[in-house]
C-alpha positions in Angstrom: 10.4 18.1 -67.4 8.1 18.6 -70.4 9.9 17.4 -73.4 7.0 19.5 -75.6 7.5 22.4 -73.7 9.3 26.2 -74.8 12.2 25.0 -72.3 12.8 21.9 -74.0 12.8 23.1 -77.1 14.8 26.1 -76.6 17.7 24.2 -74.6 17.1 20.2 -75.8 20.0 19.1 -78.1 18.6 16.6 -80.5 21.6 17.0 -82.5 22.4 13.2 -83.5 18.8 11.9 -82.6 17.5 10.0 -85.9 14.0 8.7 -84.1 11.5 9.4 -81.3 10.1 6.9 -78.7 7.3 8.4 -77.3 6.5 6.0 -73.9 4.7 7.6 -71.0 1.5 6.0 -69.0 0.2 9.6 -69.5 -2.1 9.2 -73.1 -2.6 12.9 -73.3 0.8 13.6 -73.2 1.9 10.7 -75.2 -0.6 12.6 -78.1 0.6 15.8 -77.9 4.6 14.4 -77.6 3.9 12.7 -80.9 2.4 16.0 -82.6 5.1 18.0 -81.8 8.1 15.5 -82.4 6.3 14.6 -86.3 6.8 18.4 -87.2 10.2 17.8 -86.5 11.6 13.7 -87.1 9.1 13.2 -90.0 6.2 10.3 -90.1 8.6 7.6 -90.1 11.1 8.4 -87.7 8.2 9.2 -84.2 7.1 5.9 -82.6 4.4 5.5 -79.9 2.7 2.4 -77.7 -0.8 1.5 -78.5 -3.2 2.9 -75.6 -4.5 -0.8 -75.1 -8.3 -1.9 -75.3 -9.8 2.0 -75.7 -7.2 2.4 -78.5 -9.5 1.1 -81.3 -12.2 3.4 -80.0 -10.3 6.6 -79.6 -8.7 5.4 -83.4 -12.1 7.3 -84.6 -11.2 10.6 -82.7 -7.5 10.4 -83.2 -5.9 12.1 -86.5 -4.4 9.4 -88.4 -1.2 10.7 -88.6 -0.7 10.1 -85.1 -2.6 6.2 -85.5 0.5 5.2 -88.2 2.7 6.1 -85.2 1.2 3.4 -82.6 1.1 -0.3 -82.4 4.7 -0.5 -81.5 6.1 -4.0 -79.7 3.1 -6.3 -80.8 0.4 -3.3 -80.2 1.1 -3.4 -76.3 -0.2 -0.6 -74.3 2.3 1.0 -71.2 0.1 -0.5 -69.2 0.8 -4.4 -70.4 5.0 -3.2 -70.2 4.5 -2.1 -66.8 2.8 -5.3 -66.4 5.7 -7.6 -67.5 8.4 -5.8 -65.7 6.2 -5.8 -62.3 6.1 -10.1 -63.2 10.0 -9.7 -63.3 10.1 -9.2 -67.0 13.7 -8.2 -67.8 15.3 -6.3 -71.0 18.1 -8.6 -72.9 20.4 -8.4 -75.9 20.5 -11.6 -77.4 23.0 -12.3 -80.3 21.3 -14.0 -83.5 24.2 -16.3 -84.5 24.4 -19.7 -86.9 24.3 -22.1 -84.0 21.5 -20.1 -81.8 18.8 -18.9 -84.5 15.7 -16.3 -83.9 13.5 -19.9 -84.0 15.4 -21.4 -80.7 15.7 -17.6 -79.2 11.4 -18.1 -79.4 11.4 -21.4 -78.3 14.3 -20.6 -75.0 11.3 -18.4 -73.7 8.3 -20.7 -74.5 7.0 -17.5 -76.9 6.9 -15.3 -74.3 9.7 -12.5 -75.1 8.6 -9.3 -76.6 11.3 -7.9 -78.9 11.2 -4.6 -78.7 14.5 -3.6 -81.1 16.5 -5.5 -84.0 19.9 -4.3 -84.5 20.7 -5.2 -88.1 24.4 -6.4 -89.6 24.8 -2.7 -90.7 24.4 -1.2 -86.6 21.0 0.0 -88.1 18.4 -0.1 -85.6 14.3 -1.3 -85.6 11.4 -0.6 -83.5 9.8 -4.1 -84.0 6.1 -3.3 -84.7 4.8 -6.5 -85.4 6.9 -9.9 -84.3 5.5 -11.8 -86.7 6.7 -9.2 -89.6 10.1 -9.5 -87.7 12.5 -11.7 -90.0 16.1 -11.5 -88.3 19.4 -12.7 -89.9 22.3 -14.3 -88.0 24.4 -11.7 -87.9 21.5 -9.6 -86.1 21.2 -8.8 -82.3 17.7 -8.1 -80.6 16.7 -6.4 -77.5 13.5 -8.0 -76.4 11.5 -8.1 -72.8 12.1 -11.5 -71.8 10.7 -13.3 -68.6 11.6 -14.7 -65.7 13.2 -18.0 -65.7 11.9 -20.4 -63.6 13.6 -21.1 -60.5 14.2 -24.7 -61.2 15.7 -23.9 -64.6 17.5 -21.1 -62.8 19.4 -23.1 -60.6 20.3 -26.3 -63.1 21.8 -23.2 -65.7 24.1 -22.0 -62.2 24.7 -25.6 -61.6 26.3 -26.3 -65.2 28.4 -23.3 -65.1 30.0 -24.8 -62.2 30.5 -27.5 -63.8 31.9 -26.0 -66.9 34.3 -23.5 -64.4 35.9 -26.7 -62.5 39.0 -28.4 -63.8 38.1 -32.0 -64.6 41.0 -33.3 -62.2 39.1 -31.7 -59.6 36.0 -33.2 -60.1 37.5 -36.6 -58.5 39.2 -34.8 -55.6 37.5 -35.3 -52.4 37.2 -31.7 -51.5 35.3 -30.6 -54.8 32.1 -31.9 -53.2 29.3 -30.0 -54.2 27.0 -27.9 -52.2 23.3 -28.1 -52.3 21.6 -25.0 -53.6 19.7 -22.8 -50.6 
């Protein structure tokens, strides 16, 4: 239903809810969701996407209170999300740890994830407005839109955890012969 509407409002529990996402591919809506939902979470607690190229445009017409609620993920619009999930774009929770860092977690995906959260040491979670802003610590976990692995890499990633599943007397045996991927 209409999450602005009397119904929602009337029979919505929001008891526990600390911040608002407002994501729809409908722009009027997404305006009018962030109106309401500021009267009641507060200017820093209502998030919103950016509308894409007419966003800087309609900036002019729009109040600003709304504006300081877009530009989430890197400014993308809903259109560029629906974009990378139809490209097979997938959502993963990646653990920041000493021995994989937010620098080889870039690098794994050739710069091409989009974080979209950051989970902090203290369970305390971050829309991620701006990557580049975005400085993580080990202990942190981030839920980003990552994409597709190529099939070649794919396959050599299954092939190694063969590898790493098989006892090493086995490997000599002449029955563990291995099978070419179809």
């Amino acid at each position: 239903g209409n999450p602005v509407s009397e119904h929602a409002a009337t029979h919505m529990d929001l008891t526990g809810i600390g911040n608002v996402l407002i994501l729809s591919p409908y722009k009027q809506l997404n305006s009018l969701a962030t109106y309401h939902f500021l009267d009641w979470f507060g200017d820093d607690s209502v998030f919103s996407l950016s509308e894409g190229d007419q966003d800087q445009r309609a900036r002019l017409q729009t109040a600003g209170k709304i504006q300081r609620t877009r530009g989430l993920f890197n400014s993308v619009s809903y259109a560029k999300l629906a974009s990378l999930v139809s490209q097979g774009y997938t959502v993963k929770t990646t653990n920041l740890r000493e021995e994989f860092s937010y620098q080889q977690f870039l690098d794994q995906y050739h710069n091409q994830a989009l974080v979209l959260f950051a989970i902090d040491g203290r369970k305390h979670i971050q829309a991620v407005r701006d990557m580049e802003d975005l400085k993580p610590e080990e202990d942190w976990k981030l839920i980003s839109l990552v994409p597709p692995q190529p099939q070649k890499e794919r396959k050599e990633k299954e092939k190694e955890k063969e590898r790493e599943k098989k006892p090493e007397s086995s490997a000599s045996s002449p029955e563990s012969t291995e099978k070419p991927a179809d």
